[in-house]
C-alpha positions in Angstrom: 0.0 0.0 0.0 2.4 2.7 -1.2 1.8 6.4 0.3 2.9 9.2 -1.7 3.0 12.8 -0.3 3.4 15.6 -2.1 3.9 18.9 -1.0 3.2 22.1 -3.0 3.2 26.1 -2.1 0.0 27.4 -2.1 -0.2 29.6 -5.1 -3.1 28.6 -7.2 -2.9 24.9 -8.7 -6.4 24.1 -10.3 -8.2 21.0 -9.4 -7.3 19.8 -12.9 -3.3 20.1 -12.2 -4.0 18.1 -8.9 -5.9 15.7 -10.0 -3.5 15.3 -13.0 -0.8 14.6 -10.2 -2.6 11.9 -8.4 -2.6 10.1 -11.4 0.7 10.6 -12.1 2.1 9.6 -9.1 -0.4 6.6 -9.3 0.5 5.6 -12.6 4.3 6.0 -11.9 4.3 3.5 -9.1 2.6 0.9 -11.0 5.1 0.9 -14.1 8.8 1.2 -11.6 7.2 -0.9 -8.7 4.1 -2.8 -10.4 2.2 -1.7 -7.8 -1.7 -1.8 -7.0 -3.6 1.9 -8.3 -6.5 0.5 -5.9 -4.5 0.5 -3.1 -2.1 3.4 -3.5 -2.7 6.7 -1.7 -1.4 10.2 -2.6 -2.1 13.4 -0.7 -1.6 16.7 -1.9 -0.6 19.2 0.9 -0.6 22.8 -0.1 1.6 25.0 2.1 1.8 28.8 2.6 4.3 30.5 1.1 5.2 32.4 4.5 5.9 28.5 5.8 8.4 27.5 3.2 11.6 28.1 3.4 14.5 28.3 0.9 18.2 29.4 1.6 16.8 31.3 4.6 14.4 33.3 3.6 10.8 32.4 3.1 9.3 31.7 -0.9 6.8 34.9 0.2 10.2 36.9 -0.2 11.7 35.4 -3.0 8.5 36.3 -4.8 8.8 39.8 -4.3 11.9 40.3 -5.3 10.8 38.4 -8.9 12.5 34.9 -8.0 
């Protein structure tokens, strides 16, 4: 029962985008590992920007400067 966890910043993906994920991730796992699609799970966790951090400063910063 493979459990995949993704984690994304919280800057607009559609419903489309995430549910193009799941099956992505879904399908992956059953071509490398020949796993089970029925009995795979994948969770999308959608972060604030202000909670993610990259070289010590938060993504909320790096975005307003343009990065």
């Amino acid at each position: 029962m493979p459990y995949v966890n993704i984690k994304i910043t919280r800057e607009g993906a559609t419903a489309d985008q995430k549910k193009a994920l799941i099956q992505g991730a879904t399908q992956l796992l059953v071509d490398v590992l020949n796993k089970n699609p029925s009995t795979t799970v994948v969770v999308i966790e959608e972060v604030d920007t202000d909670n993610w951090g990259i070289a010590g400063e938060t993504i909320t910063a790096r975005r307003a400067r343009g990065e």
